[in-house]
Every structure is written in structure tokens, then in C-alpha cells.
PQR file of N, CA, C, O and H, with PARSE charges and radii, in Angstrom:
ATOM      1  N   UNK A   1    -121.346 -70.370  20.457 -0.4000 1.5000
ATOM      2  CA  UNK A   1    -122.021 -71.492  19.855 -0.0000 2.0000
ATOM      3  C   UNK A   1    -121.407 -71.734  18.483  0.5500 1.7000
ATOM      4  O   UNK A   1    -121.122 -70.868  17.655 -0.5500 1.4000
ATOM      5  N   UNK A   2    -121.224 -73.273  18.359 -0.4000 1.5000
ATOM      6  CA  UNK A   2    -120.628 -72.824  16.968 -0.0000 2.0000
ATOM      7  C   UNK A   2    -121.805 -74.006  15.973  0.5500 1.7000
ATOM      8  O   UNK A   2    -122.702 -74.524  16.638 -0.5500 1.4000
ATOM      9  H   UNK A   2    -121.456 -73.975  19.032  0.4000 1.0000
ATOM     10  N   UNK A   3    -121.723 -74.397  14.281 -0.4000 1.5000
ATOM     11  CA  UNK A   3    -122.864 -74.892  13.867 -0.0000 2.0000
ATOM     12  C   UNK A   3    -121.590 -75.409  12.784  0.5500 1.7000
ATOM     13  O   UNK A   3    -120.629 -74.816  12.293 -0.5500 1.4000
ATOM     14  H   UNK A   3    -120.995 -73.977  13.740  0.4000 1.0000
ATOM     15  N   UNK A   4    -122.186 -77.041  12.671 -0.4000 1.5000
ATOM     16  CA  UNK A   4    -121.585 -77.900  11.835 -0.0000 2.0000
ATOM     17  C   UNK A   4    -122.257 -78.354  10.794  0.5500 1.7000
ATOM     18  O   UNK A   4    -123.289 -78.959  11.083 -0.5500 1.4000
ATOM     19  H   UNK A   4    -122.966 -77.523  13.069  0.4000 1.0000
ATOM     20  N   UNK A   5    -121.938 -78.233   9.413 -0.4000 1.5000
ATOM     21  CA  UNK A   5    -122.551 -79.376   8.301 -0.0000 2.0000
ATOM     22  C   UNK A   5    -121.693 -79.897   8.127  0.5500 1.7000
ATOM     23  O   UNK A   5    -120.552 -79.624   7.754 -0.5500 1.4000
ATOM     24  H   UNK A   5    -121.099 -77.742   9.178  0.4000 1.0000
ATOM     25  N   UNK A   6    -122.542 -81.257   8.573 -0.4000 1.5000
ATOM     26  CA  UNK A   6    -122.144 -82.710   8.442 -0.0000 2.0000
ATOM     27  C   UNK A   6    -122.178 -83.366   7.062  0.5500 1.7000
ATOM     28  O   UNK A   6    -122.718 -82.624   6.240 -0.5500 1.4000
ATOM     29  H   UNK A   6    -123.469 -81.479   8.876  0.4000 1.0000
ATOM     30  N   UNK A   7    -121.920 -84.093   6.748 -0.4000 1.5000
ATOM     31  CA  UNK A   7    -121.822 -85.343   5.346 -0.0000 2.0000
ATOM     32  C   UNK A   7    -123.118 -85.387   5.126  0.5500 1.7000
ATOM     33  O   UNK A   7    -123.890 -85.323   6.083 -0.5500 1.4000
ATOM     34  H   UNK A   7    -121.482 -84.695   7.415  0.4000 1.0000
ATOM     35  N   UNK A   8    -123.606 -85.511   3.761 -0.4000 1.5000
ATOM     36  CA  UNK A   8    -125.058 -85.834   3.386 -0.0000 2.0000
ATOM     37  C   UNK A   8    -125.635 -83.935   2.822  0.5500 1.7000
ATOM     38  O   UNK A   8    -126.781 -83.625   2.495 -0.5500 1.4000
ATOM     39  H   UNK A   8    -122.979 -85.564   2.984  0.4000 1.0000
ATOM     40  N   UNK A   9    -124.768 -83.267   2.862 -0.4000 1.5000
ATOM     41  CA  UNK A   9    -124.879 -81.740   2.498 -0.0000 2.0000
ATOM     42  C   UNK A   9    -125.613 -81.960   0.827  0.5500 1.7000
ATOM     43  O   UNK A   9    -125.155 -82.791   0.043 -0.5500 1.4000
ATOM     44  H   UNK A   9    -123.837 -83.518   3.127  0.4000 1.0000
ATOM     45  N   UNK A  10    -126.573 -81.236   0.553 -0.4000 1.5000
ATOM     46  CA  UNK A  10    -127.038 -81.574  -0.829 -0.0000 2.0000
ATOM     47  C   UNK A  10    -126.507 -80.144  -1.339  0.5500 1.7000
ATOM     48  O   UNK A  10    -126.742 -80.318  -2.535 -0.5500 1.4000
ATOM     49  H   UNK A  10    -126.945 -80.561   1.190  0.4000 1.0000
ATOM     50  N   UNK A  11    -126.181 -79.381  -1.300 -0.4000 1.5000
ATOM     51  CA  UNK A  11    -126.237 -77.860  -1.419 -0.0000 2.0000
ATOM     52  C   UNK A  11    -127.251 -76.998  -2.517  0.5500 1.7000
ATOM     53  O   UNK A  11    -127.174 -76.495  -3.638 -0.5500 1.4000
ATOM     54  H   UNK A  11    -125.991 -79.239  -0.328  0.4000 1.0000
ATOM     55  N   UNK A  12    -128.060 -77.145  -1.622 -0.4000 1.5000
ATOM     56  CA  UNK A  12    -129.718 -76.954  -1.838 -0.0000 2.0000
ATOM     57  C   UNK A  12    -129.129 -75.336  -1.540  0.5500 1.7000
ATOM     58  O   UNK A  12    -129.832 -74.397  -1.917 -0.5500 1.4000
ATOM     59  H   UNK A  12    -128.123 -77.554  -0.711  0.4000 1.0000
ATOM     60  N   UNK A  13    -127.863 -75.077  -0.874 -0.4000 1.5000
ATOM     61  CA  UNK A  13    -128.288 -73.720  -0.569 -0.0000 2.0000
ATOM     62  C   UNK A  13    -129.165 -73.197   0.611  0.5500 1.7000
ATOM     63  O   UNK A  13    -128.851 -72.020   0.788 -0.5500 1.4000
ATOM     64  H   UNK A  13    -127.292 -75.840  -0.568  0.4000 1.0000
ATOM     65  N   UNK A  14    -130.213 -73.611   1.563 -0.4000 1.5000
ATOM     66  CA  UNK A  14    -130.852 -73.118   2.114 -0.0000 2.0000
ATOM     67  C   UNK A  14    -130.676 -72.807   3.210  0.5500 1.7000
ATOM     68  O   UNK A  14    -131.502 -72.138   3.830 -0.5500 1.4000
ATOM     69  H   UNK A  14    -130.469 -74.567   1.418  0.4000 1.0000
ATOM     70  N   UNK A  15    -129.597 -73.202   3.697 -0.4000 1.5000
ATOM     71  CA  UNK A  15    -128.182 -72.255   5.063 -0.0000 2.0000
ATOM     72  C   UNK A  15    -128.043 -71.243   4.508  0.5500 1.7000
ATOM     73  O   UNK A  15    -128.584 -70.205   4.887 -0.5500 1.4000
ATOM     74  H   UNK A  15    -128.925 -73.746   3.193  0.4000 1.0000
ATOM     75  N   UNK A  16    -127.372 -71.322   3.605 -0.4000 1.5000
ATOM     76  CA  UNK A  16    -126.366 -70.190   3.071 -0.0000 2.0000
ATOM     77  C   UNK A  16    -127.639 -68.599   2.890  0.5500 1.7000
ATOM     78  O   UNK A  16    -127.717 -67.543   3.516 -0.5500 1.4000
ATOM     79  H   UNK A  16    -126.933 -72.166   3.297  0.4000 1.0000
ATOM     80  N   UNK A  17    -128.303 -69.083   1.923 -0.4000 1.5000
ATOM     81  CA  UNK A  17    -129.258 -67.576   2.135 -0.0000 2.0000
ATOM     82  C   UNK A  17    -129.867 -67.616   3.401  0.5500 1.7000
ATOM     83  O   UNK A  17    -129.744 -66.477   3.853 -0.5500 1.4000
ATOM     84  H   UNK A  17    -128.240 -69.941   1.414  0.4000 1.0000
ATOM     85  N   UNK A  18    -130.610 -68.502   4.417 -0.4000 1.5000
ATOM     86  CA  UNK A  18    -130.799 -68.021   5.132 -0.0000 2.0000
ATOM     87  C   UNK A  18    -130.058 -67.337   6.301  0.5500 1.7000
ATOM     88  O   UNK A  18    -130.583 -66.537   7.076 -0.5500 1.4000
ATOM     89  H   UNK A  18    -130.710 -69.427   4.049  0.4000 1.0000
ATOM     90  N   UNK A  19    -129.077 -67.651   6.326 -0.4000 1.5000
ATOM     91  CA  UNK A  19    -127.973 -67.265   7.505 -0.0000 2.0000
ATOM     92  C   UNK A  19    -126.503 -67.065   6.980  0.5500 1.7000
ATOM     93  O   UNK A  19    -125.640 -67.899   7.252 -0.5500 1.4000
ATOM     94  H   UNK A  19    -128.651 -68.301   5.697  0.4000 1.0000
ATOM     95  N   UNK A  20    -126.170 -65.704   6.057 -0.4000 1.5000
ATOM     96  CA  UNK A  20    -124.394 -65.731   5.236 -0.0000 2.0000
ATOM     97  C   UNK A  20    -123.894 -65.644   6.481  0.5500 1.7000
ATOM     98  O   UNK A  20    -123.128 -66.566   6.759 -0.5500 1.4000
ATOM     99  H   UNK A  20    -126.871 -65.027   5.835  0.4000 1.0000
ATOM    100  N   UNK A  21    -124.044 -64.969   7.189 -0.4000 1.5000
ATOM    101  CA  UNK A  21    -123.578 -64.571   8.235 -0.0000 2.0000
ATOM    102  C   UNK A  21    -122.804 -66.502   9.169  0.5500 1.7000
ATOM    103  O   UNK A  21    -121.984 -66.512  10.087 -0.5500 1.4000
ATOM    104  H   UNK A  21    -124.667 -64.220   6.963  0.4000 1.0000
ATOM    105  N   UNK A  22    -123.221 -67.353   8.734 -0.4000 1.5000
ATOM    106  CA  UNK A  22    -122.824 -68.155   9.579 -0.0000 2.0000
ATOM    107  C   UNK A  22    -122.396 -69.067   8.465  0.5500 1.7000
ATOM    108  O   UNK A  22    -121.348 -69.646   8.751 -0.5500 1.4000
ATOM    109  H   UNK A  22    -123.887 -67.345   7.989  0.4000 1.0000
ATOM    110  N   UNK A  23    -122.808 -69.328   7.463 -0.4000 1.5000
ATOM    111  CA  UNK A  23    -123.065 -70.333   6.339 -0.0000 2.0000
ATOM    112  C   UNK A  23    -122.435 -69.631   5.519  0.5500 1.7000
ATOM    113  O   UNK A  23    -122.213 -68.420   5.561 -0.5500 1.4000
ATOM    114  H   UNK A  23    -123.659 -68.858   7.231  0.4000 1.0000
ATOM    115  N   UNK A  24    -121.925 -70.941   4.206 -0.4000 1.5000
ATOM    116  CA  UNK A  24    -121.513 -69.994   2.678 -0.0000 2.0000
ATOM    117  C   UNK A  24    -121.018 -71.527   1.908  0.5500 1.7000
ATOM    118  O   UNK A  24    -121.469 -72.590   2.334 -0.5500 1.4000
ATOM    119  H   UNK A  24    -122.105 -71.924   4.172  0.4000 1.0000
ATOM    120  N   UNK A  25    -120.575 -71.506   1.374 -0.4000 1.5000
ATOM    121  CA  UNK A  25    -120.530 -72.550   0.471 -0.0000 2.0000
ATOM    122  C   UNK A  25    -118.913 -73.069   0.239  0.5500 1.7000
ATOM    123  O   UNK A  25    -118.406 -71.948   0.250 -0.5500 1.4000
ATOM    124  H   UNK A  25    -120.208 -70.642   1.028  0.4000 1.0000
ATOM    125  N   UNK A  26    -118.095 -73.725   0.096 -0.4000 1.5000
ATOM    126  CA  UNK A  26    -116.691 -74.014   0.289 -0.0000 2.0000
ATOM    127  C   UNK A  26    -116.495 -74.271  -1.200  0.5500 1.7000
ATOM    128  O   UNK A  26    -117.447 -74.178  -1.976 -0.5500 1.4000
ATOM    129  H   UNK A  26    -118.507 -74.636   0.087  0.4000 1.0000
ATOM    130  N   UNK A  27    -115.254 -74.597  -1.608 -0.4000 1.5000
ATOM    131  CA  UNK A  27    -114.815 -74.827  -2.970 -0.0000 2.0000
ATOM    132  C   UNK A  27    -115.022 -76.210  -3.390  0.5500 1.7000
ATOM    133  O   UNK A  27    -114.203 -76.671  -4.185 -0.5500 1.4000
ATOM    134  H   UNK A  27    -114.481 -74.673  -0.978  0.4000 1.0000
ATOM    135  N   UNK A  28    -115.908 -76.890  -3.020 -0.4000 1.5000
ATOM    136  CA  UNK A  28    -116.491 -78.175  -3.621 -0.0000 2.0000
ATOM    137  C   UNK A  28    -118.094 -78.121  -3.366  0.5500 1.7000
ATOM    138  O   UNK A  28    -118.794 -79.127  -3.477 -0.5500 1.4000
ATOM    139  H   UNK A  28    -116.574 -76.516  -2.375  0.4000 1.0000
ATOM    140  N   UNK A  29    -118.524 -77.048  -3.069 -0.4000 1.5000
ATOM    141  CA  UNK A  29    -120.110 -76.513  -3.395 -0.0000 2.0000
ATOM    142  C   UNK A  29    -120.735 -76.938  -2.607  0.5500 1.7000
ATOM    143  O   UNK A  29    -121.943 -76.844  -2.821 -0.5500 1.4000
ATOM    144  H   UNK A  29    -117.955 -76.231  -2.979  0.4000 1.0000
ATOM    145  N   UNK A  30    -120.390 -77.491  -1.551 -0.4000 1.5000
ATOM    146  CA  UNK A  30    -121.164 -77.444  -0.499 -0.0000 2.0000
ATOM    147  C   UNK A  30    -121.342 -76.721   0.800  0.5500 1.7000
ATOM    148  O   UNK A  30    -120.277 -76.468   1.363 -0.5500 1.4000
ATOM    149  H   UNK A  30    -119.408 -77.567  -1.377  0.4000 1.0000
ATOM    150  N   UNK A  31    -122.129 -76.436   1.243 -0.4000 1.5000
ATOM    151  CA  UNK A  31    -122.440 -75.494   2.435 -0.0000 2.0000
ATOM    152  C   UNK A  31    -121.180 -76.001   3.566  0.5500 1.7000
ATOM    153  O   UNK A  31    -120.736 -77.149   3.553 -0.5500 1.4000
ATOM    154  H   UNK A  31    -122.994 -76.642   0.785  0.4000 1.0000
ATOM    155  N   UNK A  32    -120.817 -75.187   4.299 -0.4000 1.5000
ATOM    156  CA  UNK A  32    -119.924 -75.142   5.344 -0.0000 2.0000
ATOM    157  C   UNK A  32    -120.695 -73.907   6.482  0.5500 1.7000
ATOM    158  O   UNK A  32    -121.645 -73.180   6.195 -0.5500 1.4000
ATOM    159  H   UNK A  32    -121.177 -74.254   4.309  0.4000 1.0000
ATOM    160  N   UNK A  33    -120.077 -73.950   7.583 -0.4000 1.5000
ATOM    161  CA  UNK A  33    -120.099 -73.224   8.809 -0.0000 2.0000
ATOM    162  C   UNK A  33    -118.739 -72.567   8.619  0.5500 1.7000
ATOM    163  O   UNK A  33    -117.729 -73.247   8.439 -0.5500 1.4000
ATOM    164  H   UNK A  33    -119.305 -74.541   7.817  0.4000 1.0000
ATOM    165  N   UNK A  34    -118.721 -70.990   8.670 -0.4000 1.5000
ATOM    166  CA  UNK A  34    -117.454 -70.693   8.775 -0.0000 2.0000
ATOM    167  C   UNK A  34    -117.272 -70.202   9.827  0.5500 1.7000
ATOM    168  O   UNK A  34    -116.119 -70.367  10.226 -0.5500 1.4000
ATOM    169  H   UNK A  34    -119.541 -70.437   8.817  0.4000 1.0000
ATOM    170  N   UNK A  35    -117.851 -69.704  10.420 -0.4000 1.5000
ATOM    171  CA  UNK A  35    -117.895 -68.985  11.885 -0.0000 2.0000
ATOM    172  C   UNK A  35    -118.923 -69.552  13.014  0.5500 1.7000
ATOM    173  O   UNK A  35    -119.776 -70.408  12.780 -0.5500 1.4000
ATOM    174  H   UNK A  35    -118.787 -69.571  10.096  0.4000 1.0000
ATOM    175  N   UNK A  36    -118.653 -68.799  14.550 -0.4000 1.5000
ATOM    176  CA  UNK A  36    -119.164 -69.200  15.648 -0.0000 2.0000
ATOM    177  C   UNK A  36    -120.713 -68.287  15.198  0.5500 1.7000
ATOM    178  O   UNK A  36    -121.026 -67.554  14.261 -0.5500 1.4000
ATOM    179  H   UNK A  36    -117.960 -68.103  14.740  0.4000 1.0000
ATOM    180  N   UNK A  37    -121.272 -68.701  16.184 -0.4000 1.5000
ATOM    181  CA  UNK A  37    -123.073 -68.099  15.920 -0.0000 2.0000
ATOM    182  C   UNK A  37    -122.564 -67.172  17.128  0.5500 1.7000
ATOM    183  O   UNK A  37    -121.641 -67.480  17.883 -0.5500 1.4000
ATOM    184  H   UNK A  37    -121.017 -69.297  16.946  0.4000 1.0000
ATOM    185  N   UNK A  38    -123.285 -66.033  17.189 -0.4000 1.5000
ATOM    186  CA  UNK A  38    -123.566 -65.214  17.747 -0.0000 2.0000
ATOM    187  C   UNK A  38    -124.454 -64.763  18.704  0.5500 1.7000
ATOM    188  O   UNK A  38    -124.808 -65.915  18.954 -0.5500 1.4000
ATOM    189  H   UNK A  38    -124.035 -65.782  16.576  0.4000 1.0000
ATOM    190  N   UNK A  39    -125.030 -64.198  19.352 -0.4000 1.5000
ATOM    191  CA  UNK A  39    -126.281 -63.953  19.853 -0.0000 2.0000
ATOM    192  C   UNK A  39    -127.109 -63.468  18.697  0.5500 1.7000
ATOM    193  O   UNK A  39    -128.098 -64.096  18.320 -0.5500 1.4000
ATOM    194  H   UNK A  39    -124.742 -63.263  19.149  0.4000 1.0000
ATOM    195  N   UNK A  40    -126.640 -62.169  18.042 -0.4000 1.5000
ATOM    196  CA  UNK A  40    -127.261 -61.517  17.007 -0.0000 2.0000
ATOM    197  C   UNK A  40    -127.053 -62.947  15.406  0.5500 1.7000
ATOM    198  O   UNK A  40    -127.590 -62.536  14.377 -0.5500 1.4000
ATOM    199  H   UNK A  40    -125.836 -61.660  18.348  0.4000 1.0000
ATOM    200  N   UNK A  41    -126.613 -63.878  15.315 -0.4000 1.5000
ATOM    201  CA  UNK A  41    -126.783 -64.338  14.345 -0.0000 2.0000
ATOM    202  C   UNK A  41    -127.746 -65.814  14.424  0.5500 1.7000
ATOM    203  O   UNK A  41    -128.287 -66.284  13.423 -0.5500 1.4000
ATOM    204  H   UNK A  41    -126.177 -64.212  16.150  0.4000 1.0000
ATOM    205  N   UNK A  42    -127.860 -66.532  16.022 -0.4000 1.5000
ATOM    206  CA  UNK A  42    -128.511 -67.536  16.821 -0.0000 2.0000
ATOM    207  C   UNK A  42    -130.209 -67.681  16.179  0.5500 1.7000
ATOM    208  O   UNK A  42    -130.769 -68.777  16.141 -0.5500 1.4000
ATOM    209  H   UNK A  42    -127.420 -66.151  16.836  0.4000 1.0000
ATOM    210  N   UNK A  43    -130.556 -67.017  15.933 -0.4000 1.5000
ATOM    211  CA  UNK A  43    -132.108 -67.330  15.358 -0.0000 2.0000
ATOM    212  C   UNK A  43    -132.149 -67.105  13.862  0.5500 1.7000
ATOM    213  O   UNK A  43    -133.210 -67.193  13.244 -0.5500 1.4000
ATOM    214  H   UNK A  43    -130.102 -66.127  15.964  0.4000 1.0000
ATOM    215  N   UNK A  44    -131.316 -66.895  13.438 -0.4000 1.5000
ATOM    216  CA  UNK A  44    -130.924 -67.152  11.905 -0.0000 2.0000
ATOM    217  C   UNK A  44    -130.130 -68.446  11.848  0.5500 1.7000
ATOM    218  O   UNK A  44    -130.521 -69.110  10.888 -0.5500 1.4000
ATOM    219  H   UNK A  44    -130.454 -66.824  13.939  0.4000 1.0000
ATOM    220  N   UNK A  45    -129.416 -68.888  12.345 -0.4000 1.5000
ATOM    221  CA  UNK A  45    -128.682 -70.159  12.478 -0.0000 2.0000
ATOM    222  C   UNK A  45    -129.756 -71.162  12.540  0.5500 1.7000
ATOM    223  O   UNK A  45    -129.960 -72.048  11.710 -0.5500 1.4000
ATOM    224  H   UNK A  45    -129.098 -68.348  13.125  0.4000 1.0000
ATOM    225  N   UNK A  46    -130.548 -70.877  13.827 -0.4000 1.5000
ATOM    226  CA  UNK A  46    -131.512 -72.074  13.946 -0.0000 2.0000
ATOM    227  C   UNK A  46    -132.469 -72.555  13.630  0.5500 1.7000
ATOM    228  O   UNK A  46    -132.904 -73.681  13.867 -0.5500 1.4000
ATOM    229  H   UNK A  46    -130.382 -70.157  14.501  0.4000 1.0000
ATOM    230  N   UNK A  47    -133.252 -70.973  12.544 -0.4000 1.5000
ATOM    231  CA  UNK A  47    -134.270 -71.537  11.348 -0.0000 2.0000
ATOM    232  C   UNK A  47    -133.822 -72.181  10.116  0.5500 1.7000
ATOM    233  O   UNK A  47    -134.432 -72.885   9.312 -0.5500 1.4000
ATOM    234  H   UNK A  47    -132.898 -70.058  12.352  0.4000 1.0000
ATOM    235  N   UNK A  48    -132.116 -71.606  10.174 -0.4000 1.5000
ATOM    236  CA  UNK A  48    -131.057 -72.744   8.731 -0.0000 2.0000
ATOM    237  C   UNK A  48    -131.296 -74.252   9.372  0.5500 1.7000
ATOM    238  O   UNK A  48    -131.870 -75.186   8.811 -0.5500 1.4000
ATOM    239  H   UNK A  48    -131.620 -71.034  10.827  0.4000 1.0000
ATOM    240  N   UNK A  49    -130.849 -74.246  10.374 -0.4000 1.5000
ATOM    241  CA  UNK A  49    -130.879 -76.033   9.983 -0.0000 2.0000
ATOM    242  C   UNK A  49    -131.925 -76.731  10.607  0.5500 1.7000
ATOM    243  O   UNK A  49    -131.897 -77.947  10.799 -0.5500 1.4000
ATOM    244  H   UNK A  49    -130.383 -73.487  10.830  0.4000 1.0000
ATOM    245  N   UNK A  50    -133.181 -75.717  11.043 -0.4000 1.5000
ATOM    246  CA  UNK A  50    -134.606 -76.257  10.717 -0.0000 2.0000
ATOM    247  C   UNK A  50    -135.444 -76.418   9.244  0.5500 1.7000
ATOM    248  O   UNK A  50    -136.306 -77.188   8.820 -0.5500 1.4000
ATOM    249  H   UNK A  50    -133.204 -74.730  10.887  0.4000 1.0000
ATOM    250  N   UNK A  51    -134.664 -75.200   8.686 -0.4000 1.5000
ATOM    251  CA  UNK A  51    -134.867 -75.445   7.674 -0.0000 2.0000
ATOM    252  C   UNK A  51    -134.268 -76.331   6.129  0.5500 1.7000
ATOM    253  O   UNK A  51    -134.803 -76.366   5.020 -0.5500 1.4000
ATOM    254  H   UNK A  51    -133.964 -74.574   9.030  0.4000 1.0000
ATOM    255  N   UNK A  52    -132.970 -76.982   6.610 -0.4000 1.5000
ATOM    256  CA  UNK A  52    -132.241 -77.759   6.048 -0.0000 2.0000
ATOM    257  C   UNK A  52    -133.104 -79.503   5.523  0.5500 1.7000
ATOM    258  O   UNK A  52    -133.415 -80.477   6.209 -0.5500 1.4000
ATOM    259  H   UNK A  52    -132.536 -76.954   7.510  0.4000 1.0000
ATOM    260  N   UNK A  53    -133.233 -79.233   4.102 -0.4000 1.5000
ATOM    261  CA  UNK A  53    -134.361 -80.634   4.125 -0.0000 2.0000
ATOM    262  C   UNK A  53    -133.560 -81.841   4.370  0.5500 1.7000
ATOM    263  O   UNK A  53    -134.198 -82.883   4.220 -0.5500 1.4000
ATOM    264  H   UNK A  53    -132.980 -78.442   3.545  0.4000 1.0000
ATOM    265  N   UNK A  54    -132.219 -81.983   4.738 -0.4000 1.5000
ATOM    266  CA  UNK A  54    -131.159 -83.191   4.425 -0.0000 2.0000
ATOM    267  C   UNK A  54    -131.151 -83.507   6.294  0.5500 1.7000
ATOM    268  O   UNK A  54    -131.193 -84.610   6.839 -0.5500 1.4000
ATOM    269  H   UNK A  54    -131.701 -81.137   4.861  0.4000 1.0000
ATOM    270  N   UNK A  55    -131.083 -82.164   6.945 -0.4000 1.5000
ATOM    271  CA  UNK A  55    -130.860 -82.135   8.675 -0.0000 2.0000
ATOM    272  C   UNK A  55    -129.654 -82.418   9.051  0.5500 1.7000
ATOM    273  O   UNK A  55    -129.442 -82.825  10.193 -0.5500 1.4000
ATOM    274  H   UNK A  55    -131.049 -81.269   6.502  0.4000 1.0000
ATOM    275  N   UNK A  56    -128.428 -82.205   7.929 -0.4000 1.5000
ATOM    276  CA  UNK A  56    -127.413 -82.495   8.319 -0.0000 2.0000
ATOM    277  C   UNK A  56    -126.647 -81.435   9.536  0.5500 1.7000
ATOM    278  O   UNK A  56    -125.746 -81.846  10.267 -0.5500 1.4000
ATOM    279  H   UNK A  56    -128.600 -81.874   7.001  0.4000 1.0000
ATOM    280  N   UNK A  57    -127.145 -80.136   9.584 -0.4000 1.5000
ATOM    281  CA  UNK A  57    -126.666 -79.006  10.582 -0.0000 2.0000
ATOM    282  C   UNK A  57    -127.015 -79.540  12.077  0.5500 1.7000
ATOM    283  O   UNK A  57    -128.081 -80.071  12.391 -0.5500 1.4000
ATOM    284  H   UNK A  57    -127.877 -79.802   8.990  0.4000 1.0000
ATOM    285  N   UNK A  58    -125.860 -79.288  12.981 -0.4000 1.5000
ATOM    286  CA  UNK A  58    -125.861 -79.604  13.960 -0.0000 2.0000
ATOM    287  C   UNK A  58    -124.944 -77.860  14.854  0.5500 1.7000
ATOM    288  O   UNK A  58    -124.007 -77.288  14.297 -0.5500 1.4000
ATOM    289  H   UNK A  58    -124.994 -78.858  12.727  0.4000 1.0000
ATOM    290  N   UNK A  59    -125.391 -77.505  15.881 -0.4000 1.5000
ATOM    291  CA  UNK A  59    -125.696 -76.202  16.315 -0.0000 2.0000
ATOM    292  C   UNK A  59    -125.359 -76.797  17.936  0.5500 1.7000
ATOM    293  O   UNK A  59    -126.300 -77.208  18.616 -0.5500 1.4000
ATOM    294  H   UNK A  59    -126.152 -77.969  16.334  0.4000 1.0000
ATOM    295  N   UNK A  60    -123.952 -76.803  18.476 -0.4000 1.5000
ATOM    296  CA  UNK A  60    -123.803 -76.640  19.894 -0.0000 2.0000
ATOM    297  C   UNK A  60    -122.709 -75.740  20.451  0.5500 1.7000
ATOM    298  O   UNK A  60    -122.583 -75.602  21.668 -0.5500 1.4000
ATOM    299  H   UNK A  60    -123.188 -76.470  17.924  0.4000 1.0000
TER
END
């Protein structure tokens, strides 16, 4: 599975702590996906971009 932030990223940050493991921040400060989700990382992924107030994360 892999998980995309899209355009409209505020970098509120609230990927990134909830899920490093999938999330982290790129050199223009906004959140990125650097890696595929995991089984062990999949319910951390999917409370990030439930919990994303912008909803730009997209997870297929």
C-alpha cells in the first residue's frame, strides 16, 4: 500500500507524529510519504490522514 500527500499540505505536522514511520517532512516543510505502508505501519497511516484537518492524504 503506498500513501500520498497531495497539494493543499498545511504542515500542521499531524502525519508526521502520528505515523514517522510512513510520513516526515521534505525540504520545503511539508509533509511527504516516503515509504510503502506496511501491515505493521497500516493503522497508523490511516488514523494520519483521518486525522489530517486539510484531507489531502490519499492511501491506495
Amino acid at each position: 500500500m503506498k500513501a500520498k500527500v497531495n497539494e493543499g499540505c498545511i504542515a500542521c505536522g499531524m502525519c508526521v507524529s502520528l505515523c514517522p514511520e510512513v510520513f516526515r517532512f521534505n525540504d520545503e516543510g511539508l509533509a511527504e510519504a516516503y515509504t510503502d505502508i506496511t501491515e505493521e505501519t497500516r493503522e497508523t497511516a490511516e488514523e494520519a490522514r483521518e486525522s489530517c484537518p486539510v484531507s489531502v492524504i490519499d492511501l491506495n
